[in-house]
C-alpha positions in Angstrom: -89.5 -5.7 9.3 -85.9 -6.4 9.3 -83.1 -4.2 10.4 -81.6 -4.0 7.1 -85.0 -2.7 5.3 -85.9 -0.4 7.8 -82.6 1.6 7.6 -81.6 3.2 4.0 -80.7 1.9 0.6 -78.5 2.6 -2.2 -80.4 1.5 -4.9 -79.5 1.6 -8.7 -80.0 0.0 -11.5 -82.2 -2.5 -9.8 -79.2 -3.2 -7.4 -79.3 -2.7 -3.8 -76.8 -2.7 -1.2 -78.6 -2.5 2.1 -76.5 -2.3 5.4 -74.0 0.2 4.5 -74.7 3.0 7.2 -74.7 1.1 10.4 -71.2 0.0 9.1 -70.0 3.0 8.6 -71.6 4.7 11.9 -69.9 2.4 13.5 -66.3 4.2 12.9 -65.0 6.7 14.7 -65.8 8.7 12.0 -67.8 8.8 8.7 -65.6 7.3 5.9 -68.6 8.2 3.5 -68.5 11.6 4.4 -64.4 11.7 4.3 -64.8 10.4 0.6 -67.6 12.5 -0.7 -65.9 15.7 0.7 -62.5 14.5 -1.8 -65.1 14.3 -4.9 -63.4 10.3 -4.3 -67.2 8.9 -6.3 -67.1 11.5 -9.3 -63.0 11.2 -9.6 -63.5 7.2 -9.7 -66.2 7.1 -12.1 -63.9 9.7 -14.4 -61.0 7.7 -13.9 -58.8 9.5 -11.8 -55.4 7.3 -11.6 -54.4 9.7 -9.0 -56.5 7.8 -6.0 -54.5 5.4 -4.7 -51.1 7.8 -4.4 -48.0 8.8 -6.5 -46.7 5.0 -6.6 -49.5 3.6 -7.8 -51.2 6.2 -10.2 -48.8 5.0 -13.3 -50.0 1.3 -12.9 -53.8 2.9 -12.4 -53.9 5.1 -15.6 -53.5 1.9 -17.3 -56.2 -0.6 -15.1 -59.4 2.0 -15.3 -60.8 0.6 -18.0 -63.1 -1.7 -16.2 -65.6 1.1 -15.4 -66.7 1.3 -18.8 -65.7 -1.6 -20.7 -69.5 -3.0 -20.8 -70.0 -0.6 -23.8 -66.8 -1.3 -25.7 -67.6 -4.7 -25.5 -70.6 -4.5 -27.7 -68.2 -4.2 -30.3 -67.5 -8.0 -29.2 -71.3 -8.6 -30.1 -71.8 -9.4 -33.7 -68.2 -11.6 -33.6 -69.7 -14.0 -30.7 -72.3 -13.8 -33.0 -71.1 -15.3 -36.2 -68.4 -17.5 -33.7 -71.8 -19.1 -32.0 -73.4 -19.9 -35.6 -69.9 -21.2 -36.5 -69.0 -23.6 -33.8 -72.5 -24.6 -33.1 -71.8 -28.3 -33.2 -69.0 -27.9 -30.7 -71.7 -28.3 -27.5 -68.9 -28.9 -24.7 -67.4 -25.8 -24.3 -64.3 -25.9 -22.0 -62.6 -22.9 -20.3 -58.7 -23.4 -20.1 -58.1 -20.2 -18.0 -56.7 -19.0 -14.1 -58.0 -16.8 -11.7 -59.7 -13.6 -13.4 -60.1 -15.5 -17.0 -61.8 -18.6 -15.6 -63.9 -17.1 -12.8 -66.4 -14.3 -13.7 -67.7 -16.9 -16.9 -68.0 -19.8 -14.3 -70.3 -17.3 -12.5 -72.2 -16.3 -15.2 -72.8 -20.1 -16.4 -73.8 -21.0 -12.9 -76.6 -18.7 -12.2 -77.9 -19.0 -15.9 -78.2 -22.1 -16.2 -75.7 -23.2 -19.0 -73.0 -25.9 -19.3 -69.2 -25.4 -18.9 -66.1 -27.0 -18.2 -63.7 -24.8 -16.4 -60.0 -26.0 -16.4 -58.1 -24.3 -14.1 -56.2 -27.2 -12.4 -53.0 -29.3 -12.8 -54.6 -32.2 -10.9 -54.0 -35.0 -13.6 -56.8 -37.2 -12.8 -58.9 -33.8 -13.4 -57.2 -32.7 -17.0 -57.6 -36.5 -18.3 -61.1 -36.5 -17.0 -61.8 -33.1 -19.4 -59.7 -34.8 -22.1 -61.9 -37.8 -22.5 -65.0 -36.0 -22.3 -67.2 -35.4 -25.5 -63.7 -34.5 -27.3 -64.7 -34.2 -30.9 -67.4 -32.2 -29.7 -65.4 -29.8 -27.8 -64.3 -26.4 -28.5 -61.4 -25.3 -26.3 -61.0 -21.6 -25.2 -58.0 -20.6 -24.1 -57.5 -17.6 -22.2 -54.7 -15.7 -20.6 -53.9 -12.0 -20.4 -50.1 -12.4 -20.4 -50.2 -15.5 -22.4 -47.4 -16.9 -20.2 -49.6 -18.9 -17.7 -47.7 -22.1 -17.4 -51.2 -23.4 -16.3 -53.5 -22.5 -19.4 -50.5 -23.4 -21.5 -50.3 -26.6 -20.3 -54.0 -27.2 -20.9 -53.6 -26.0 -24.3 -50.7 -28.2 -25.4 -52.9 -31.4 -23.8 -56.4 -30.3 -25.9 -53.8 -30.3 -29.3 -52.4 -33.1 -28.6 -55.2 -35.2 -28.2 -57.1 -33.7 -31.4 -54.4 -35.2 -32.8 -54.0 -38.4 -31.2 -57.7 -38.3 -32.4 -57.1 -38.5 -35.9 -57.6 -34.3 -36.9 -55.6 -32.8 -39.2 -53.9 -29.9 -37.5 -56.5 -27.6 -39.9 -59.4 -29.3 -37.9 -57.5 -29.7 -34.6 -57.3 -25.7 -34.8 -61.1 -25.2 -35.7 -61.6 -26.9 -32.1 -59.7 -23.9 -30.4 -60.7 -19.9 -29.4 -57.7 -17.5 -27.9 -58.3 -15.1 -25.6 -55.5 -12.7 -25.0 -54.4 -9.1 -25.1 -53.2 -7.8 -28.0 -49.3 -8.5 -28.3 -49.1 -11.1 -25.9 -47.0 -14.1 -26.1 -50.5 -16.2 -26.6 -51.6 -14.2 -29.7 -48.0 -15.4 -31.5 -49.2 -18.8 -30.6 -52.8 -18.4 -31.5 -51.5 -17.2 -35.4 -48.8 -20.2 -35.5 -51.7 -22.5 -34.6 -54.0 -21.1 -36.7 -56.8 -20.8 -34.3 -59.4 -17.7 -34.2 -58.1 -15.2 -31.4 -60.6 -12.7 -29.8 -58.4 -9.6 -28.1 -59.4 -8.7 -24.4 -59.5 -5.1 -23.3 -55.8 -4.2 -22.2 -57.2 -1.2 -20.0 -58.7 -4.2 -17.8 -56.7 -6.2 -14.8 -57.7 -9.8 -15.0 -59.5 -9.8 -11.7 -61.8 -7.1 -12.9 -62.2 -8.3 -16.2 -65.9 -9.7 -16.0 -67.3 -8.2 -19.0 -64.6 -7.8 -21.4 -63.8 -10.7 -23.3 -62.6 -13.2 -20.6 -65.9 -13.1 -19.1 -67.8 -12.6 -22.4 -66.3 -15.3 -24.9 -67.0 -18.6 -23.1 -70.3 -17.3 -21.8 -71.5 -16.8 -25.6 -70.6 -19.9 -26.8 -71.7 -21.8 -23.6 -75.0 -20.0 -24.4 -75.5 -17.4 -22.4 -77.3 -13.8 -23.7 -74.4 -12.0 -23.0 -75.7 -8.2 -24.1 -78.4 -8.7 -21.2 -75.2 -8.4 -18.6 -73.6 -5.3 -20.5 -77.4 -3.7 -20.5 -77.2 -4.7 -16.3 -73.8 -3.1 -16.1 -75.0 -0.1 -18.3 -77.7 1.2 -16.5 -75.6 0.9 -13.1 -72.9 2.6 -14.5 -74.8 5.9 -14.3 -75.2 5.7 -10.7 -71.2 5.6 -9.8 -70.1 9.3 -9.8 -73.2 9.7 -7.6 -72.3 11.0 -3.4 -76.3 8.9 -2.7 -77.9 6.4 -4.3 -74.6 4.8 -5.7 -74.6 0.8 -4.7 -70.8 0.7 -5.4 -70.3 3.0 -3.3 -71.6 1.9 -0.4 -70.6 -1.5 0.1 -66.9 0.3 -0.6 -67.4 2.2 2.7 -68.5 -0.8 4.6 -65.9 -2.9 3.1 -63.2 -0.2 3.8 -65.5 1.0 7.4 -65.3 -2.2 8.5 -61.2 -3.1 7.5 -60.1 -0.4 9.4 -62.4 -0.8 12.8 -61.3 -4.4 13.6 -63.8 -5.8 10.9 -60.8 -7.0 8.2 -62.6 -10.5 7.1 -65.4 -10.0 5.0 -67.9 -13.3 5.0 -69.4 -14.0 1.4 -72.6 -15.3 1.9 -75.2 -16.5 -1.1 -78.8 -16.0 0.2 -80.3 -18.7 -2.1 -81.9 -16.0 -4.5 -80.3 -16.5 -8.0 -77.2 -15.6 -7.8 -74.7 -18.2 -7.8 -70.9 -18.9 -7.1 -70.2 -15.1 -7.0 -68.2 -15.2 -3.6 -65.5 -17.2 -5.7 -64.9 -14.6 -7.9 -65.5 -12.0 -5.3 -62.7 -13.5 -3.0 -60.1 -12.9 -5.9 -61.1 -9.5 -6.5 -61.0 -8.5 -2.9 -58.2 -11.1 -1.9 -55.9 -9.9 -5.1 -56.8 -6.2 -4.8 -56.4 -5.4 -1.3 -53.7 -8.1 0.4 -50.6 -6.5 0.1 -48.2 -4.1 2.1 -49.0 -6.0 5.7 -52.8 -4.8 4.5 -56.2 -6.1 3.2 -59.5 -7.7 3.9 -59.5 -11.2 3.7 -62.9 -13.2 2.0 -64.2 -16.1 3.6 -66.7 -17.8 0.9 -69.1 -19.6 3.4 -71.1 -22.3 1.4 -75.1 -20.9 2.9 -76.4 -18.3 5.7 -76.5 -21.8 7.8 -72.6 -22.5 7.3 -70.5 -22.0 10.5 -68.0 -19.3 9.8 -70.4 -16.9 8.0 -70.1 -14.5 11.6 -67.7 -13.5 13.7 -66.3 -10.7 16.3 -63.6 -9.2 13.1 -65.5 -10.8 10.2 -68.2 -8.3 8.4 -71.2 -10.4 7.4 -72.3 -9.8 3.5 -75.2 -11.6 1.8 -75.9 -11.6 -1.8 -78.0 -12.6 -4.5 -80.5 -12.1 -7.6 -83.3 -9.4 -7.5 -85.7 -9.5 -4.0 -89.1 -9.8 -4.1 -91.1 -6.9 -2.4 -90.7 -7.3 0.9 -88.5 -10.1 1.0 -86.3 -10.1 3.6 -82.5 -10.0 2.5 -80.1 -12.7 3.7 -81.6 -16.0 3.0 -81.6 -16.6 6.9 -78.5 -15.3 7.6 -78.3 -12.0 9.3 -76.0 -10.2 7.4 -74.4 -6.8 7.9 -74.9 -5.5 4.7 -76.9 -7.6 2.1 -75.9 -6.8 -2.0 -79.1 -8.1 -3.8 -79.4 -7.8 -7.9 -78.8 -8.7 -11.4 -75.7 -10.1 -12.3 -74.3 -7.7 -14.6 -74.4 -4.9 -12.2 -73.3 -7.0 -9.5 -69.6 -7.2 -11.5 -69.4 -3.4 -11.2 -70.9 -2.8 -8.0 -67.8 -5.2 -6.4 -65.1 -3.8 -8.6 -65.8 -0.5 -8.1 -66.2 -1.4 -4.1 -63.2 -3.2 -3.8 -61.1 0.2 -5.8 -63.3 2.0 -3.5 -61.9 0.3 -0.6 -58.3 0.7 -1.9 -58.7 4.0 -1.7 -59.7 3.2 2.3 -57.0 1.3 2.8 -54.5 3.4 1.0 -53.8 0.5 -1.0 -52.9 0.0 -4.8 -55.4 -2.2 -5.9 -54.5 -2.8 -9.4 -51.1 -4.6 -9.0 -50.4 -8.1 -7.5 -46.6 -7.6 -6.2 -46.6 -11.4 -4.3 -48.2 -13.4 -6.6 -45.2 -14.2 -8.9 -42.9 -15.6 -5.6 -44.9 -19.3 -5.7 -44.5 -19.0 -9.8 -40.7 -18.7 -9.9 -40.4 -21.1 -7.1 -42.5 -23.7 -9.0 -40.1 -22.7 -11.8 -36.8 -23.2 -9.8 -38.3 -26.5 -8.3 -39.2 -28.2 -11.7 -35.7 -27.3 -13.1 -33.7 -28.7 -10.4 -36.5 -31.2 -8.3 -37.7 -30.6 -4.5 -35.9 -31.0 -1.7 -36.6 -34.5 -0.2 -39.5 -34.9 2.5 -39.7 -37.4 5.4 -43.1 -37.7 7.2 -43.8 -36.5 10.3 -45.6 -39.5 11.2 -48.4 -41.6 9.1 -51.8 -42.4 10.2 -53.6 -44.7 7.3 -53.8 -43.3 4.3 -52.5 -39.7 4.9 -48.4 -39.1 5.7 -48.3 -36.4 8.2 -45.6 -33.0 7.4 -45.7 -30.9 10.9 -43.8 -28.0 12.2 -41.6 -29.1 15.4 -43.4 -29.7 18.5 -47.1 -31.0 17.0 -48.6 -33.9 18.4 -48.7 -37.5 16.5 -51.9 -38.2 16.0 -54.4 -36.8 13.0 -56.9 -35.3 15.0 -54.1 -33.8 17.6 -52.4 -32.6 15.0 -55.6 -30.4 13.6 -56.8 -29.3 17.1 -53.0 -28.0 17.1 -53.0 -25.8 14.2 -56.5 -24.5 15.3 -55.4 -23.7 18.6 -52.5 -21.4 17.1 -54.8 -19.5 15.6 -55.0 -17.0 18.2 -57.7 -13.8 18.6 -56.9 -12.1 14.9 -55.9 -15.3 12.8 -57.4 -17.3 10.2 -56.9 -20.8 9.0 -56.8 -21.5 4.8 -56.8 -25.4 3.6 -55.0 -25.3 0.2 -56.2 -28.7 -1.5 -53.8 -29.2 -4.6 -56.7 -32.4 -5.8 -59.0 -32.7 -8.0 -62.1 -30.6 -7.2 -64.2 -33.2 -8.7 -63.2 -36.5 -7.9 -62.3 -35.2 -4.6 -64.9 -32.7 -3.9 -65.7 -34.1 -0.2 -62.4 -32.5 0.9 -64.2 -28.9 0.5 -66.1 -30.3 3.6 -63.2 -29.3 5.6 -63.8 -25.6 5.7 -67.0 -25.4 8.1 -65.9 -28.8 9.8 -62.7 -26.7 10.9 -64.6 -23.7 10.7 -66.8 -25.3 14.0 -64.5 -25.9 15.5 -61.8 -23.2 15.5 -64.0 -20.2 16.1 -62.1 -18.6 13.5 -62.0 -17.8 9.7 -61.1 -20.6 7.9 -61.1 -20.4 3.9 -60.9 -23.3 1.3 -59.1 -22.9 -2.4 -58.4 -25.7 -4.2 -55.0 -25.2 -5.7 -53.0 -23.9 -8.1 -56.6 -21.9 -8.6 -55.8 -20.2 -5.5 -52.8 -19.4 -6.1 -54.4 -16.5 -8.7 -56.6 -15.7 -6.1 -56.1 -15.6 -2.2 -52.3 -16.3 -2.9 -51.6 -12.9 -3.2 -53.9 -11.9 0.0 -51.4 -14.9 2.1 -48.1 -13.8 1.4 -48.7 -9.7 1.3 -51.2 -9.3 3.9 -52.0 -9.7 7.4 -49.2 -12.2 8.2 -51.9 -13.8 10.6 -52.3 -16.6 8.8 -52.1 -20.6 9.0 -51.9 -22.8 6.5 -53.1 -26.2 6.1 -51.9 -28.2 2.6 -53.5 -31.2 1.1 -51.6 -33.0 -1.8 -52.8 -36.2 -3.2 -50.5 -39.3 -5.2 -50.9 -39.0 -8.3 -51.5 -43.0 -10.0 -52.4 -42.3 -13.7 -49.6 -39.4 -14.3 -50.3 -37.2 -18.1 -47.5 -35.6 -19.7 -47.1 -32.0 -20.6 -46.7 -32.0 -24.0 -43.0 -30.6 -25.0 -42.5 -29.9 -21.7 -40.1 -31.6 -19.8 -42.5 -32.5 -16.7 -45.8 -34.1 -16.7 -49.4 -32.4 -14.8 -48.2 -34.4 -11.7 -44.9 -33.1 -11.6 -45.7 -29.9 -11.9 -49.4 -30.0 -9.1 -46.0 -31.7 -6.6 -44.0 -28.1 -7.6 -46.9 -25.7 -7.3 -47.6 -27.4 -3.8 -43.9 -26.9 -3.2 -43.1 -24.2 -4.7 -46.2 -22.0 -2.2 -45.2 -23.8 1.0 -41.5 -22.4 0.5 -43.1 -19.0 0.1 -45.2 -19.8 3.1 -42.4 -21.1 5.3 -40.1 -18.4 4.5 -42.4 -16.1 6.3 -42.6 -18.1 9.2 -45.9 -18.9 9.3 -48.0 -22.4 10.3 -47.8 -25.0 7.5 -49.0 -28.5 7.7 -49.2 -30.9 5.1 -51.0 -33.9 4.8 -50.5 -36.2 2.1 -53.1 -38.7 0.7 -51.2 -41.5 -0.1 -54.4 -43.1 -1.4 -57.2 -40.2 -2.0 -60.8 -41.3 -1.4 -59.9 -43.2 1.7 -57.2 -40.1 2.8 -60.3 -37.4 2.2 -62.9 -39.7 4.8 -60.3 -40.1 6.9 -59.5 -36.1 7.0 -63.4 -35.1 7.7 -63.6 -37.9 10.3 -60.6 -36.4 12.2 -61.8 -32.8 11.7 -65.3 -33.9 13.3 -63.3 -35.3 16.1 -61.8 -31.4 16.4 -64.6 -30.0 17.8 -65.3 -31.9 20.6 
């Protein structure tokens, strides 16, 4: 029998996190104990804003509703209902959506088993791609919480435009769209000059915990997913959260927060091959987002099996998870995991977000705002309006132009072994590829290339998506970071509809605009350039093979 099922459960709800005790034996002292003793379980589960200290309790009163918005969204029911019969001809359902609106209904489409497009790039090659596909049967939902995201906006201006370029009348061009919003945003004035049906989010929810509100919900419907069968999952786990035993959530918040503050602050997410799948992406926002601020946080590594290199490590906590476990199944898929989170998918989205507030509360972090995040924004902003500063390469080696900090060597391969070598004892590497994740999907074979051979953390995002994710975690955490940016020419450029810039430009300004905010904190940045992109990506894995030896 493995260690993990030999020591004690939390089980709910058909959910188990196994694990958590060693973890938090392991500290000097219990942090379950210290958090039962406040009444911290009961006080979270009745919304206490008062958790996370005097500066953070007004932005908490207003970011609780997450623990029980799986039963006001059954109000949602009957209106994804009718939208489903409505639009049922519109089979390609695309997501135009960032960070906490386009991640939890990727997940859910994944491990059910339905189709959907999810949008959340400025990669030109990958918006034209979306725009030529299947586009008069395609319904469009567009979802932002602020309504100001220059991404979703951008994707929303390109999907009107070419309805129209297709011959629609703006009446049918507008049957081919859904809003998601909150009520009052600058989206939902859009939405009613457009003309386009607009479904209102739950504006007691952050967007990173917003899995089963109407972000999460909407595109899961009409991509054909039984959405009431997630609410019923989160339902029946909800009962367990102002439990001191037997409460999943919980537990993996001590270990999470256990671990964090015993040398343990990277936290390994690991799929064990049972059902559940692409959670770690939406995990690593909700961790990355909630906790990375202040000097603070745990950082989330999403490691591709149990087999991947970087899924273990001397500060890394080792968590497995996936769908329901046979009896007697062992959890981990392999791996062997500190703590292993194994069951349905609607009670996984509340076991992690009440986890990651739980290991706020740890941390003595507010994990409901996002203070970093807008720094890259407004200097994307600053950089379209007036251009970037002009770049001379480092040096080129065939198709990739070389940017490096004074002192790096002047080869490829030198130049890598370099930036892993700076990593030091309590440092992590993150490769921020601003291509497109389709067309260019081999560059993702970085991350446990690099991961081999650094010995170290090393994370992947493919940007601007990252930029509503682990962004926040690289400018207001740990400042142990280094940083390794790919950028790719663009050859087939696609305007912005009446917008000054086209995709291109503004992919060059995001990739800018986050390397100022990284280099103004005096960290590691190198960039490599593609001049020409499938031969630049081969060329990258070969020289990261040549890393490790």
């Amino acid at each position: 029998m493995s260690d993990l099922l030999a020591g004690r459960a939390d089980v709910a709800a058909g959910l188990a996190v196994y694990g958590a005790d060693p973890v938090d034996r392991s500290a000097p002292a219990s942090v379950r104990d210290a958090l039962v003793a406040r009444g911290v379980p009961a006080k979270l589960a009745a919304k206490d804003p008062t958790l996370w200290g005097p500066e953070a309790q007004a932005e908490a009163r207003n970011r609780l509703g997450w623990l029980d918005t799986h039963r006001r969204s059954r109000e949602l029911l009957p209106q994804l209902a009718e939208l489903t019969e409505e639009l049922a001809d519109l089979d390609h359902v695309v997501l135009a959506g960032m960070g906490g609106s386009s991640l939890a209904p990727e997940v859910i489409a994944r491990t059910l088993g339905r189709p959907l497009t999810v949008l959340d790039t400025t990669d030109p090659g990958q918006v034209r791609a979306a725009l030529a596909d299947r586009l008069e049967r395609t319904v469009v939902v567009v979802s932002s919480k602020s309504g100001a995201t220059v991404e979703t906006d951008s994707h929303r201006r390109a999907y009107w435009q070419a309805f129209l370029d297709a011959g629609m009348t703006e009446a049918e061009a507008a049957r081919h769209f859904v809003v998601v919003t909150d009520p009052g945003s600058p989206l939902e004035a859009t939405a009613n000059e457009m003309g386009v049906v607009t479904i209102y989010a739950d504006p007691e929810v952050g967007g990173r915990y917003s899995a089963l509100t109407a972000f999460g919900l909407v595109p899961a419907a009409l991509a054909g997913v039984e959405v009431m069968q997630l609410l019923d999952e989160a339902e029946a786990l909800a009962e367990a959260l102002d439990r001191d035993a037997d409460n999943p959530g919980l537990a993996l918040g001590v270990a999470l927060g256990a671990a964090a503050t015993t040398g343990r602050d990277k936290v390994a997410l690991v799929p064990d091959g049972t059902g559940i799948d692409g959670l770690g992406d939406w995990a690593e926002q909700l961790i990355a987002e909630s906790t990375g601020k202040a000097g603070l946080g745990i950082l989330p590594v999403v490691v591709e099996s149990p087999q991947a290199p970087g899924a273990t490590g001397r500060d890394v906590l080792t968590v497995t998870y996936g769908g329901a476990l046979d009896a007697g199944a062992v959890p981990g898929g392999g791996c062997a995991p500190d703590v292993a989170v194994n069951g349905p998918l609607g009670a996984h989205f509340l076991t992690w977000e009440y986890a990651t507030a739980i290991a706020g509360v740890v941390l003595g972090v507010d994990p409901f705002d996002q203070p970093n995040v807008t720094e890259s924004k407004e200097n994307t902003a600053r950089i379209l309006a007036s251009g970037a500063p002009a770049e001379t390469p480092t040096f080129t080696e065939g198709a990739i132009e070389v940017y490096a900090p004074p002192g790096a060597p002047g080869d490829l391969a030198g130049v890598l072994r370099w930036l892993l070598d700076g990593l030091g004892g309590d440092g992590y590497l993150t490769v921020m590829a601003y291509l497109d994740r389709h067309a260019d999907a081999g560059a993702a074979g970085l991350r446990p290339l690099l991961a081999e051979a650094a010995g170290r953390p090393v994370t992947f995002g493919w940007g601007p998506r990252f930029l509503h994710s682990t962004g926040q975690y690289h400018k207001g955490g740990p400042q142990v970071g280094s940083y390794l940016q790919l950028t790719g020419a663009v050859t087939d450029d696609l305007p912005v509809p009446g917008r000054p810039y086209s995709f291109g430009e503004l992919q060059a300004a995001q990739a800018a605009g986050d390397r100022q905010a990284l280099a103004g904190r005096e960290r590691p940045v190198l960039r490599l350039h593609l001049t020409e992109r499938a031969a630049g990506v081969a060329q990258l894995l070969d020289a990261a093979g040549r890393t490790r030896t």
